[in-house]
ZATORVO-371404 format. One record per atom (N, C-alpha, C, O): x, y, z negated; residue in one letter. Coordinates in steps of 0.2 Angstrom, whole numbers, plus 2048, in hexadecimal, padded with zeros to 3 digits. Atoms other than C-alpha are relative to their C-alpha. Example, Ala and Ser with C-alpha at 12.3 -4.5 7.8 and 13.67 -1.06 7.14 Angstrom:
! residues 2
8047FA800A 83E7EA7D9A 804806800A 8098057FDA 7FC7FA801S 8447FB7DCS 7FC8057FDS 7FF80B7FCS 
! end
This chain:
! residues 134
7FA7FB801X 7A9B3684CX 8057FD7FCX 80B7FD7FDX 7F9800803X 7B3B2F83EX 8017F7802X 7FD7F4805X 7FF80A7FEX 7BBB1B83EX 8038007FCX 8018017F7X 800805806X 7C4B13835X 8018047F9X 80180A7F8X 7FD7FE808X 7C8B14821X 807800801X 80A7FB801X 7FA800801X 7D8B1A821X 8037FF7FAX 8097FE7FBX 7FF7FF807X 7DAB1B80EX 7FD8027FCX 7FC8087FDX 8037FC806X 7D3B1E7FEX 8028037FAX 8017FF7F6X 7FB7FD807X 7DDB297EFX 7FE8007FCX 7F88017FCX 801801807X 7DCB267DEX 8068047FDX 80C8037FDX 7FA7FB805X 7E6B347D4X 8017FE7FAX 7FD7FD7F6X 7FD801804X 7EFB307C8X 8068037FAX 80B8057FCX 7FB801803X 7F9B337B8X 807800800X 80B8037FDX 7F8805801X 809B2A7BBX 7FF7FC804X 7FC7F7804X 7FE8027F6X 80DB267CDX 8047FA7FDX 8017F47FFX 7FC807802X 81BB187C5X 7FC7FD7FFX 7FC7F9803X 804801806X 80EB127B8X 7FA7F9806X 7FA7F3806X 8048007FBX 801B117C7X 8037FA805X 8007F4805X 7FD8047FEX 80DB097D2X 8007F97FEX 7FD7F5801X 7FD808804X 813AFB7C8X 7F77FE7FFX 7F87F8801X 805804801X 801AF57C5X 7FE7FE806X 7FE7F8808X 7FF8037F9X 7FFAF57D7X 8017FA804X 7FD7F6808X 7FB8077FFX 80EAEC7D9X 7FF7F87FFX 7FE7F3802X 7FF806805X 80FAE07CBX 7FA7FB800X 7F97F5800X 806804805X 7FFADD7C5X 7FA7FF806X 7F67FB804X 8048017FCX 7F4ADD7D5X 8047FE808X 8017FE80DX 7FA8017FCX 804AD87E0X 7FF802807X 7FF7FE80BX 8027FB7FAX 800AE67F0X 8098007FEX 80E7FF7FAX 7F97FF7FCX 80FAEC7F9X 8018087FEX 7FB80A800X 8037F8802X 811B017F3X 808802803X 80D7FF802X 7FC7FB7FDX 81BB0D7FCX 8068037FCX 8058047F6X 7FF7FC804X 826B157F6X 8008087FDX 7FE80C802X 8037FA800X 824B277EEX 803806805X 809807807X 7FE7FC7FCX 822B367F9X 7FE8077FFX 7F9808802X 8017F8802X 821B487F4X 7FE805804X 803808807X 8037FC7FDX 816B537FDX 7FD8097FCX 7F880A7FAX 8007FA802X 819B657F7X 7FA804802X 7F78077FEX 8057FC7FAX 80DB6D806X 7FA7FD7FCX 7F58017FCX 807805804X 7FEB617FBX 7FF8017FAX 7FA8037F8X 7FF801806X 806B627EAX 7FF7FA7FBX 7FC7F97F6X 802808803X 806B507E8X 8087FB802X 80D7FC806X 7FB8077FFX 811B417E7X 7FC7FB801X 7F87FA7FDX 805805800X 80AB327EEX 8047FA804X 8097F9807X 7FA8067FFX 80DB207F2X 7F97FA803X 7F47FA800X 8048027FCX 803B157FEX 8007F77FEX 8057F3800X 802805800X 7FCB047FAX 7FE7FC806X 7F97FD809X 8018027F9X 7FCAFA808X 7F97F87FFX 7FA7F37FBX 806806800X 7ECAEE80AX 8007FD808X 80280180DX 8028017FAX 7E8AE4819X 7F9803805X 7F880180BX 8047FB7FCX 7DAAEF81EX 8018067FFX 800809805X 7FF7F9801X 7DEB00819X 8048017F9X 8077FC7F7X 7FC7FD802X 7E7B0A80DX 7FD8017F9X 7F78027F9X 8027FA806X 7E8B117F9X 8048037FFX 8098007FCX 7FD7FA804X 7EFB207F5X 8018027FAX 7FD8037F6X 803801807X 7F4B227E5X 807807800X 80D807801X 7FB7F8801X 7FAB367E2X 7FF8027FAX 7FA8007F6X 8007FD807X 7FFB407D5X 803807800X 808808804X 7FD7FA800X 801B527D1X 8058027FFX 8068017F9X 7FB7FE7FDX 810B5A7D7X 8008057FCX 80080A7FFX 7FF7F9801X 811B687CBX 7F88027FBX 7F28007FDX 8067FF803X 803B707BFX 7FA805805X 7F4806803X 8027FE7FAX 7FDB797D1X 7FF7FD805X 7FF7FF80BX 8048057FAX 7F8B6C7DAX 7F97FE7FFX 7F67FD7F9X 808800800X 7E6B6B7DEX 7FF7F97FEX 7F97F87FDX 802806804X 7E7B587D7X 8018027F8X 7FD7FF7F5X 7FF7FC807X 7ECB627C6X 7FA8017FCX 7FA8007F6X 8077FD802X 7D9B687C5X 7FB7F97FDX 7F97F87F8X 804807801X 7D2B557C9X 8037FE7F8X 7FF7FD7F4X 7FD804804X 7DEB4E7BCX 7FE8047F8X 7FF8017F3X 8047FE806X 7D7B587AEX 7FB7FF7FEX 7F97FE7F8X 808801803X 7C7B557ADX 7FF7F6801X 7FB7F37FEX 801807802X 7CBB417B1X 8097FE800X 80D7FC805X 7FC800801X 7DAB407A9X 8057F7801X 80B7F6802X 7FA8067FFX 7E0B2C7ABX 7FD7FD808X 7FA7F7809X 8028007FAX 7DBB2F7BEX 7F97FC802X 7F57F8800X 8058037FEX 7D0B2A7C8X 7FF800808X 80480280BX 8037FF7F8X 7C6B2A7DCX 803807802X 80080B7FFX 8027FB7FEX 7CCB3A7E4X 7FE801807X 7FA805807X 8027FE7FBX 7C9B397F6X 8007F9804X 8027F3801X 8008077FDX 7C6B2D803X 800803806X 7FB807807X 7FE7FF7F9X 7CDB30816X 7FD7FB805X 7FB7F5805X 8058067FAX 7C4B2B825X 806803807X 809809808X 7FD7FC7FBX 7CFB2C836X 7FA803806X 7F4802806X 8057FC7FCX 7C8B37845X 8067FF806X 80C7FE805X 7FE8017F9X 7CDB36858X 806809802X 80C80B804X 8007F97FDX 7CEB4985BX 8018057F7X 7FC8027F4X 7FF7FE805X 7D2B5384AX 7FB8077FFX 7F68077FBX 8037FC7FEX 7CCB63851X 7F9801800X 7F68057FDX 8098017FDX 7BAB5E859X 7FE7FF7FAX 7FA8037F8X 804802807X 7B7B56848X 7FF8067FDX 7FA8077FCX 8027FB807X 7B9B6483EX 7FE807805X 7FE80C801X 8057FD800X 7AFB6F84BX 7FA7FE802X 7F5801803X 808803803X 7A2B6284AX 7FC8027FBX 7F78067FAX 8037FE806X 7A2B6383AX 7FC8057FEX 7F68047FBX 8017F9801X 7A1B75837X 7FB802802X 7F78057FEX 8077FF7FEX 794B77842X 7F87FC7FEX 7F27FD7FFX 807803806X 788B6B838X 8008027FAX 7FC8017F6X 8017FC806X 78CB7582BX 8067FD7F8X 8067FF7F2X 7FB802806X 79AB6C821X 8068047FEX 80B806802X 7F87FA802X 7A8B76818X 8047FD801X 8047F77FFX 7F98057FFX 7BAB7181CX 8038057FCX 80280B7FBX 7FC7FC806X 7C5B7680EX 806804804X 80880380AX 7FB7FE7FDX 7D3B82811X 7FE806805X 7F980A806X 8047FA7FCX 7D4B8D81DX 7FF7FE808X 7FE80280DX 8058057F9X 7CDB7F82CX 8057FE804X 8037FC80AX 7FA7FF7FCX 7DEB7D831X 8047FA800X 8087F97FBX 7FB808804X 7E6B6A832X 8068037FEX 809808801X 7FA800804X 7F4B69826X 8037F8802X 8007F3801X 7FE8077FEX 800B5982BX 8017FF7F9X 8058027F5X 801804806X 7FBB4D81CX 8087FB7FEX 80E7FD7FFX 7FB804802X 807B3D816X 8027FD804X 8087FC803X 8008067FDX 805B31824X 803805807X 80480380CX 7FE7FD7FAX 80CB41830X 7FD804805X 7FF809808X 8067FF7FCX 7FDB43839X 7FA8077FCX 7F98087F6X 8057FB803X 7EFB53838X 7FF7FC7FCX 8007F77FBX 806801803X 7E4B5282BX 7FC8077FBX 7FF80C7F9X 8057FD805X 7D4B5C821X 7FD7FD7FEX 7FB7F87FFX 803801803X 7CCB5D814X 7F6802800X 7F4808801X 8087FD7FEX 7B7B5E813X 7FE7FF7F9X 8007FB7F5X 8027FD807X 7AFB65803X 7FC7F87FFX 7FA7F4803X 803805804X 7A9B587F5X 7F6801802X 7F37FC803X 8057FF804X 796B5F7F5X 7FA800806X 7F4800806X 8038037FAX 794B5C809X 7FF7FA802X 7FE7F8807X 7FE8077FEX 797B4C807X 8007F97F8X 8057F57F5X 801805808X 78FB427F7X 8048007FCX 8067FA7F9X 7F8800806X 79DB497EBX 8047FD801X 8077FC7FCX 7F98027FFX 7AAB417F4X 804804805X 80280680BX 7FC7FC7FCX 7B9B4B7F9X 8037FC807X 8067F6807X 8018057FAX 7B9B4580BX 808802805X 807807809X 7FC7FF7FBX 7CBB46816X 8007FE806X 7FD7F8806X 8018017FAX 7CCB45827X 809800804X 80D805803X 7FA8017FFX 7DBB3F830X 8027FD808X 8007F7809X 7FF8017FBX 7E1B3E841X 8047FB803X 80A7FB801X 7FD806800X 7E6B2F849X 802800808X 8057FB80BX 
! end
């Protein structure tokens, strides 16, 4: 069901900060920043020759990265994105094997434009798992 790695997010602190190490100090290619109110994040896309890092930050003291960023405050792993064919079928595979999709089950269009869901940390070896249609 799912394919490739679309990307992995690392939340962060200080989206510039993050940035520039990025940039400078590990010499990748980074997006520029993109504000996503509907998420509560700002984020900026590290371009790799296989796949993608996300590198977001919270938009506001109500952004559900708000929560992550307290308890590991000079950030860290938050999610890791696999893409899927069909958005839908996925998430009522899923569901019927018993996995919770966060929300109210309802793709929300992510960064890249495209559906996407989220699936709980605790169905899926404490990793917040998105899913993303391609």
């Amino acid at each position: 069901m799912i394919g490739r790695l679309n990307h992995v997010a690392i939340a962060v602190p200080d989206l510039a900060a993050a940035s520039a190490i990025y940039r400078d100090t590990l010499g990748a290619r980074v997006s520029a920043p993109l504000a996503l109110p509907e998420h509560g994040v700002t984020v900026v896309f590290v371009e790799l020759p296989n796949t993608k890092i996300e590198l977001l930050e919270p938009l506001g003291p109500g952004s559900p990265v708000a929560k992550f960023m307290e308890s590991n405050a000079s950030g860290g792993m938050h999610h890791i994105c696999y893409e899927v064919d069909d958005i839908l079928a996925a998430r009522d595979r899923l569901k019927a094997q018993g996995a919770r999709v966060l929300g109210d089950g309802e793709p929300r269009i992510g960064a890249h434009g495209k559906p996407v869901l989220f699936l709980h940390p605790k169905d899926f070896c404490g990793t917040l798992v998105e899913i993303e249609q391609v």
